[in-house]
N, C-alpha and C positions, 0 to 999 in steps of 0.2 A: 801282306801281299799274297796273290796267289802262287800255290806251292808251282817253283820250278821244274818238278822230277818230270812231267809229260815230256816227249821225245820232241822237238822245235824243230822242224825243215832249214835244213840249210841252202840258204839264199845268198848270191854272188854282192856282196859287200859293195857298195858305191867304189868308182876308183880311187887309188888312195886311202883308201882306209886298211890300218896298221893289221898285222894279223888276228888281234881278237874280234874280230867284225865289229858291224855296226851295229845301229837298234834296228832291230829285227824281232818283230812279234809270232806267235805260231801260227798266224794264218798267213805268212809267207812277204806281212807289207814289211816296208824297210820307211822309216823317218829319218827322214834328212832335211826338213823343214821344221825348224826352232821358233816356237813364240819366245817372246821372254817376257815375262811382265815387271816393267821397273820399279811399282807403287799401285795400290789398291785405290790412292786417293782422285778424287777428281775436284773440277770445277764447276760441272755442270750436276744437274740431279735427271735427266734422262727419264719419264715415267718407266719406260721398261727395261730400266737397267738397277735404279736404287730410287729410296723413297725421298719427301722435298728434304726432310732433316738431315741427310743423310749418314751414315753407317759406322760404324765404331770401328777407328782405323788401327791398324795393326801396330804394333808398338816398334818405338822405331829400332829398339836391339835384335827385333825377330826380324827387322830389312837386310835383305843382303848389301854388304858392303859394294859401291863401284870396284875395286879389286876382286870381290868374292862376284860377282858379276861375270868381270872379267874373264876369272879362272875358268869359269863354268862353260861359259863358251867358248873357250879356246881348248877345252877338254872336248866338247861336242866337233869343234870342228877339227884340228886334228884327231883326233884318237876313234870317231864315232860316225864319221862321215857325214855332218850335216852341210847341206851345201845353203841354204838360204837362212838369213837371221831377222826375226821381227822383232822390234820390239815396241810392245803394250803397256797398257795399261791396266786398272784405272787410266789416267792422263798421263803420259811417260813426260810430255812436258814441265810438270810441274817435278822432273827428277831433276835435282838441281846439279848432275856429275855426267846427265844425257850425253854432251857433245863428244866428252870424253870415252866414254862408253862404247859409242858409236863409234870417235876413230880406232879404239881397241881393237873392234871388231874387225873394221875394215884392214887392217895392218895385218892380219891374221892370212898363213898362209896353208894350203889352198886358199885364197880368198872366198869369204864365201858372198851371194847378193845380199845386202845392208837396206833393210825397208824400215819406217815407222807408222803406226797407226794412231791416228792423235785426231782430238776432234779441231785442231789450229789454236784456239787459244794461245794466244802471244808467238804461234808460227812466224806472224810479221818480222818481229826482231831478230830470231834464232838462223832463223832457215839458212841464209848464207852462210854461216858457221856448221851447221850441219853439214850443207853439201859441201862444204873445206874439210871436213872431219872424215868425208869419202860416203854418206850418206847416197844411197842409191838412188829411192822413189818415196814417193810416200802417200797413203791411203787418211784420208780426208772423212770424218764422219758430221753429214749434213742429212736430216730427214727432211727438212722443208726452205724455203723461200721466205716463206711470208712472217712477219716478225713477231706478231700477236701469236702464231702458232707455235711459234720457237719457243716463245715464254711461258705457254702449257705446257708444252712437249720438258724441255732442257729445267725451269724453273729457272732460270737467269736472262738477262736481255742483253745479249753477247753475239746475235748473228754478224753485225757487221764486222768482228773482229776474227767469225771463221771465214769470212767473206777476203778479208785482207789476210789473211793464212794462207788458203788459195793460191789466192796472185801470186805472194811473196813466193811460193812454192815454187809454181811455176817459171818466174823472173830466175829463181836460181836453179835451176836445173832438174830440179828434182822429180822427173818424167820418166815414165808416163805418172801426169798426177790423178790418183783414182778416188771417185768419190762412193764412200759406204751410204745405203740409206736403207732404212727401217721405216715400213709404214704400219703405220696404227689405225684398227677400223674405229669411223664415226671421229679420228682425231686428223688426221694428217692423208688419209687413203688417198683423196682428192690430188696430191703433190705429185705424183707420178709424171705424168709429162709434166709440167713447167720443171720438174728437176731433168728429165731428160733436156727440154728442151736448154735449160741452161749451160749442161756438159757440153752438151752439141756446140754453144755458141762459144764456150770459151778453151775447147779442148780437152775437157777432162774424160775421162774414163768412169759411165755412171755402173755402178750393182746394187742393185736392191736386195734386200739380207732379210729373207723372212725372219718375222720374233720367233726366240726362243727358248723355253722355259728355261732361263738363266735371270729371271730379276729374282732381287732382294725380298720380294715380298712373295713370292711363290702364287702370283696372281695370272699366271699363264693359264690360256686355255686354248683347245686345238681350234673353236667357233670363234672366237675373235680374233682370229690371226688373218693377214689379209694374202693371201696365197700365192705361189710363183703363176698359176693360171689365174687370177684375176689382175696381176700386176701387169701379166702381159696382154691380158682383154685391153686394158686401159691403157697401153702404150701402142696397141696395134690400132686403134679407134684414129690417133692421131699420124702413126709414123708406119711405114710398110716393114716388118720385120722378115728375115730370113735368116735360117738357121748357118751360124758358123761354121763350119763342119769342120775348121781345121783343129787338127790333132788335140784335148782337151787333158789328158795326161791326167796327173791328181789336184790339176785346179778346181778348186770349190765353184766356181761360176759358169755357168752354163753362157752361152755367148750368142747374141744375134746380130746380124748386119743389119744397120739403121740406113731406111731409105735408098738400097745397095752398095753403103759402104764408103769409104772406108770404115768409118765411125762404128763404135760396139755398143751394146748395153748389155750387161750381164743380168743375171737371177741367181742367187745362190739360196739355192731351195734346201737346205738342212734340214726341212721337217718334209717335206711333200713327196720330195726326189734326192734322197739321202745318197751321197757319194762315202759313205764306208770304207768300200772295198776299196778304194785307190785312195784312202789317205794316209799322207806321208808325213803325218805335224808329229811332234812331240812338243811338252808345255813345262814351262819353268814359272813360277810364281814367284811373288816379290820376295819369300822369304822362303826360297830354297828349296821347295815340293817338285817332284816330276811330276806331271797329269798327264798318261799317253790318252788321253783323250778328254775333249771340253767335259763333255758330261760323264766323269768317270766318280767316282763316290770312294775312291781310293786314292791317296798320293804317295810318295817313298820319299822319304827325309834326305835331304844331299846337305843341307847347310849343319846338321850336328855332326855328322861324320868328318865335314870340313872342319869346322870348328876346333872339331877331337884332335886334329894333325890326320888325316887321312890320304894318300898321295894320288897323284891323277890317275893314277890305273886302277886303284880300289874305289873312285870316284864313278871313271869311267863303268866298271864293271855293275855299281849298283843300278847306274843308268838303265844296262843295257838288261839286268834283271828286271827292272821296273817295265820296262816295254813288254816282255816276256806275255805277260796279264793282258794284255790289251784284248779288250773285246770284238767281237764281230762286227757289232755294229753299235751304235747312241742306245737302242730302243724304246725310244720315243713311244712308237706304235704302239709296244707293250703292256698288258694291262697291269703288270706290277711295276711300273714304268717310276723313279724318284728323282727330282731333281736334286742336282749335287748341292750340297751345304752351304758351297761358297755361291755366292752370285757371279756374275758375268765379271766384275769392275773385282773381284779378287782373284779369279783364273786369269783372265789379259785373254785379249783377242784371236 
């Protein structure tokens, strides 16, 4: 990691949080926003996430245990000041100790928000047990409608099943239910409105998630990305947009009012109109890494130190050294610019 000794600005620590502060990096951000990722695996093959065969999954000794899970966020949220909990993937559905997971978290006191991000795959069955388990909301990833596109895009013929994911979501409470989408040029670009148009009709919450040099095969390029300025040509051709203007704080989505409102669409432009400076995430992987940022080419080991017997305050403390490093910014831009090792489906979203 990078050497500690530089002098780190101190910054007024989230409320609540014990006297060693929080994660606090030296450009003055505080993360209190937790990804967790439960499993690298998925169901789907995604073209710009992993390849059709997909990836050589991590052994299951190096996965963190549901109790070493546990600890890790209950160290984050008392001792560290995280206030909101995600947990990713790969498919966090197919973790077979999720519901548990999730009421662990929610039981946790400060309470922290309880969100998941899943593409639905078998959401149908779960979801009511979820939102019993204290599950907050949950983020939905759909790129298209149309079923023949799905089966290019995903490599499986599985839409009507995130279709019934969806609903079930929604029937159990689990609101605002927000849909993620990713357009692909010459594959999917075309889906913009009719996926708006469908949020619209049935209440969801749409954002479009420009691609990001995070797939498996390092096939990313800045020309074939389809851009938050053409996503939104193609949604203003259909829908009258205007700019949200309320308070955006370190939300990743930029926000418009759809036809005056109420209804939203967001943009989360990671590559075009990079939000940096106000991010507050920290990232946990299936087996025990911190990542203070998606594209960081560095991780710090928390599951051998656990493993050793290590107690929550020297847990805690590695944390908050790992933050320490956090960069300026992604640097995408940059002409020595590398993507990190792992792909998008082994960091978690």
């Amino acid at each position: 990691m990078t050497s500690t000794s530089l002098p780190t600005p101190w910054v007024r620590p989230p409320d609540g949080v014990p006297g060693g502060g929080g994660l606090v990096d030296r450009h003055g951000r505080v993360a209190t926003d937790l990804r967790v990722s439960l499993t690298d695996r998925c169901n789907l093959r995604c073209s710009y996430c992993m390849p059709p065969e997909g990836l050589a999954w991590l052994p299951k000794v190096e996965v963190l245990s549901d109790e070493e899970i546990a600890r890790l966020v209950r160290i984050g949220v008392e001792q560290l000041g995280i206030r909101e909990v995600r947990f990713t993937g790969g498919e966090p559905l197919l973790r077979p100790g999720l519901v548990g997971i999730v009421a662990a978290a929610a039981a946790l006191h400060p309470r922290p928000e309880v969100s998941l991000t899943t593409n639905a795959i078998g959401l149908a069955r779960v979801a009511p047990a979820l939102a019993a388990a204290g599950l907050d909301r949950i983020n939905v990833s759909l790129d298209t409608l149309d079923p023949e596109r799905f089966r290019q895009l995903a490599h499986r013929d599985r839409l009507d099943d995130v279709l019934a994911g969806l609903r079930a979501a929604k029937d159990a409470g689990l609101t605002p239910v927000k849909v993620n989408a990713v357009l692909l040029r010459g594959i999917n670009e075309a889906d913009a409105v009719p996926l708006l148009d469908f949020c619209l009709a049935h209440g969801y919450q749409l954002r479009f998630i420009e691609q990001m040099p995070l797939d498996a095969h390092h096939a990313w390029t800045r020309g074939e990305m389809v851009t938050a300025e053409a996503i939104l040509e193609q949604l203003s051709a259909a829908h009258t947009l205007v700019p949200d203007h309320e308070e955006r704080g370190s939300a990743p989505a930029e926000r418009w009012l759809v036809d005056g409102g109420p209804a939203t669409v967001g943009v989360i432009a990671s590559v075009t109109r990079a939000f940096c400076g106000a991010c507050d995430r920290t990232r946990l992987t299936a087996d025990g890494q911190v990542r203070n940022c998606l594209f960081a080419r560095e991780e710090s080991d928390l599951r051998t130190p656990m493993r050793e017997g290590a107690s929550d305050d020297e847990l805690a403390e590695r944390w908050r050294i790992a933050t320490l490093g956090k960069l300026p910014g992604h640097g995408i831009d940059d002409p020595s610019f590398l993507q990190p090792t792992r792909p998008m489906s082994a960091i978690g979203g």
